[in-house]
N, C-alpha and C positions, 0 to 999 in steps of 0.2 A: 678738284679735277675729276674728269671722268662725271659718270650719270647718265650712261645708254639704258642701262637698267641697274635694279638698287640692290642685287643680291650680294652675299657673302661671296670671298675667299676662303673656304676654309680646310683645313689637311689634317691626317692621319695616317700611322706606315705600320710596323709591326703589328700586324691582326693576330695571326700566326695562330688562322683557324684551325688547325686540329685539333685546339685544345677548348672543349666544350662550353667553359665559359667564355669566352672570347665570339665563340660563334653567337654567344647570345651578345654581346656587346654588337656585335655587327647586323643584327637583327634590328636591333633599336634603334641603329641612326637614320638621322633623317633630316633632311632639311629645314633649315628657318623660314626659306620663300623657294619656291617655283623658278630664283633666279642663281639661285646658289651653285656653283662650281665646287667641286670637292678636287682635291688630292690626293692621292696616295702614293706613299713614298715608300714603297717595297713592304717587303715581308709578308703579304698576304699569308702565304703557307707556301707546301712542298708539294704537294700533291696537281698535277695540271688541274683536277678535276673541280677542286675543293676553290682553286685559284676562279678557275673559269666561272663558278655559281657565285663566288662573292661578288665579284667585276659586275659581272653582271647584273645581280640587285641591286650595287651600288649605280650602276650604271641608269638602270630605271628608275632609280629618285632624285639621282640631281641633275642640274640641267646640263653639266659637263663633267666627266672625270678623267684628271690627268693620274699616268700611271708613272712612275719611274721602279724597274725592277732592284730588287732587295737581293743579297745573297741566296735566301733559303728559295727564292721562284726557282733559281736558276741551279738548284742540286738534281742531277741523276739520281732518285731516292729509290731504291731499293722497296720502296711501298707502291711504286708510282708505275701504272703499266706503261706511260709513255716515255721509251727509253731515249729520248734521243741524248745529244752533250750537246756543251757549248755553245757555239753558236748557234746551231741546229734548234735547239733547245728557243733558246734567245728569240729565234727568229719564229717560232712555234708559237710563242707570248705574244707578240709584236699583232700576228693575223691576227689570232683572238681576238684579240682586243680593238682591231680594227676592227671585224664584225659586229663588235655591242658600240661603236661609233666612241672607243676609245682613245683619246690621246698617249701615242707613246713619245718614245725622243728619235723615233725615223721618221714621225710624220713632222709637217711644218707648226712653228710656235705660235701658236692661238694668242690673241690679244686680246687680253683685259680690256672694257670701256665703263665697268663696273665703278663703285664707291675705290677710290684711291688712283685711277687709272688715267690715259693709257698705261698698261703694262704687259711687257712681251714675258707669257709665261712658257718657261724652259726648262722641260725633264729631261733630265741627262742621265746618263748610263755610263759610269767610268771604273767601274771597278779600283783595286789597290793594287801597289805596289811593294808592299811592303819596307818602306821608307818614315812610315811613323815610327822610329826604333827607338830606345832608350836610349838617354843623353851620353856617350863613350863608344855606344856602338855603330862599327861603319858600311857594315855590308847585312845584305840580306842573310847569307848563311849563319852568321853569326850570333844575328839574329835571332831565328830560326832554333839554333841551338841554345840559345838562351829560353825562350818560349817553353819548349823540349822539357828543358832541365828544371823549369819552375811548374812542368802540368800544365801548363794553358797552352791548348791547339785549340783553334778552331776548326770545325767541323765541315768544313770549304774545303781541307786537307784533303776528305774522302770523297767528298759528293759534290762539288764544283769544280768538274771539267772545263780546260781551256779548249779544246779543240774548236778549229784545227790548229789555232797558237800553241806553240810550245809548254810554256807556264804561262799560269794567271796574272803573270809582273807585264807579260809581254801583250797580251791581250788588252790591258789595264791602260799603255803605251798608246796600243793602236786606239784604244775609244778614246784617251784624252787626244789627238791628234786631229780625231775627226769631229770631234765635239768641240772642239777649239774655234776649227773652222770654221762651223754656222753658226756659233755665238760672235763669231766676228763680223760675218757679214749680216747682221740684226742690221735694224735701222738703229745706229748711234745717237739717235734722238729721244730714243724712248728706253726707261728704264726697266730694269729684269724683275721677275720672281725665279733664283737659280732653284730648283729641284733635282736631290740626288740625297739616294738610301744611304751613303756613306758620307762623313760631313766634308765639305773642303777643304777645313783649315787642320789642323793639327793640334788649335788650342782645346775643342769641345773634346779629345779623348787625354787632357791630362785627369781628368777626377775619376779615370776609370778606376774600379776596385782592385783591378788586376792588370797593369799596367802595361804588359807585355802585350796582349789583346790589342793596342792599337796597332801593330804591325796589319791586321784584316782591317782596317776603319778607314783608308785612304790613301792618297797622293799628295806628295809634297807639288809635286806639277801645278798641283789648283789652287797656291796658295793663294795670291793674289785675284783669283777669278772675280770674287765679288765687289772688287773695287773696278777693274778691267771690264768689266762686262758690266758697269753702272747697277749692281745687284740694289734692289730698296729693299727688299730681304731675301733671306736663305733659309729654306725647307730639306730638312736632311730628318735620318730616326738612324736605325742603327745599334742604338747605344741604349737603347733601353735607361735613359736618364730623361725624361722631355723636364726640358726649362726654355728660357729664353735667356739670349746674351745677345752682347753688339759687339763687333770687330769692326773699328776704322766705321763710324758711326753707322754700320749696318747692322739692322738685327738678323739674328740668325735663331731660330725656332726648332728645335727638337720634337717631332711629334707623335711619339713612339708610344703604345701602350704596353707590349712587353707580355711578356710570360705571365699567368696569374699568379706565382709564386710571388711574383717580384708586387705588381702592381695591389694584391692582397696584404704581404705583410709591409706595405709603407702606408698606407689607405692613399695612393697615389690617384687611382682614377677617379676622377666627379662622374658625375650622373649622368652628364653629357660628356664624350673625352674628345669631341671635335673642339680642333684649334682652330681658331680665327686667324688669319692671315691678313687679309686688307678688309675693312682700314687696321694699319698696323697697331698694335695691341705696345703699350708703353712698358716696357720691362722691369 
């Protein structure tokens, strides 16, 4: 299927250029052909600045790049002269990126005619809810205070503003709501590429190290999206784990390169750390 032209799909999400080696890893990438589509599934960095120069390069070498934002885009960082929140912030990313002729998930979902296609490819932005809880527990506070009591917060506590929503659960509500909505009225005949920084399902955060950590990883709301929404795969990072899985014969693709701590002491990154996407890669 498909063959408008013969480029790759391929993705990557935690860049999380501040840290110097990383920036050289983003330096190096580069296309296979002239026809290649990239991804990027959040985490670029924190900084507008540092965000806006990667986009951008990456923007000038492949022949399209979709963005879906990561928790750390969207922190008020205390380093970052531009103060705006929440949505303000959000929508701040959005122009950007519309200026280097980027794809976000406010503009309309571009189709694939590429090797594996048609496919309607879809960044989403849904933030969590804090509903990934540990197996006994029933409420968000409770939650909460179990995270607390073992040390693990996430860092979203301090520098990911909801405004103007109340908390991040309720913001998380209003984007799956309206993300729902345009993955519905897709054309029902052609199937997805879902993209989103946090995974949909609940099963890719059981091998976390630190188990409590999934409470920031997601929505129970999307469990079934990849079946619902005809997914032929799923592009999420997040997790600083990249493998590949299948839920309900969809594969689902991790494609995170992560902290250099992390990706140094596992020798996890190859030489090239760009993921192939379509044609889907046999797990």
């Amino acid at each position: 299927m498909g063959g408008t032209h013969r480029g790759e799909l391929l993705a990557i999400s935690d860049l999380h250029v501040a840290y110097e080696e990383n920036r050289a890893i983003v330096e190096r990438l580069r296309p296979g052909s002239e026809d290649d589509w990239l991804i990027v599934a959040g985490d670029v960095g924190e900084v507008f600045s540092e965000i806006e120069e990667t986009l951008g390069l990456l923007s000038e070498r492949f022949a399209k790049v979709i963005w879906s934002p990561g928790n750390h885009e969207l922190w008020t960082h205390p380093k970052d002269p531009l103060e705006a929140r929440g949505v303000a912030r959000y929508e701040a990313l959005v122009e950007m990126c519309r200026a280097k002729g980027i794809v976000t998930p406010e503009d309309p979902y571009p189709l694939w005619e590429g090797i594996g296609g048609p496919l309607t490819i879809a960044p989403l932005f849904l933030l969590y809810d804090y509903t990934f809880r540990l197996d006994g527990i029933t409420t968000k506070e409770a939650a909460l205070a179990h995270a607390h009591d073992a040390g693990v917060v996430c860092t979203d506590e301090h520098f990911l503003h909801p405004d103007p929503y109340p908390t991040r659960d309720a913001w998380c509500r209003a984007r799956v709501a309206e993300t729902e909505a345009k993955l519905a009225a897709c054309d029902p005949t052609v199937q997805t590429v879902l993209i989103n920084h946090w995974p949909l399902t609940r099963l890719p955060t059981r091998v976390l190290r630190y188990p409590d950590f999934a409470l920031w990883c997601g929505t129970e709301l999307t469990a079934d999206w990849h079946v619902r929404f005809r997914a032929a795969t799923v592009v999420y990072g997040h997790l600083h784990i990249p493998r590949t899985t299948v839920e309900d014969g969809v594969t689902f693709r991790e494609v995170s390169v992560g902290y250099p701590r992390e990706w140094k002491a596992h020798g996890l990154l190859p030489e090239d750390p760009l993921r192939r996407v379509l044609p889907v890669p046999v797990p």
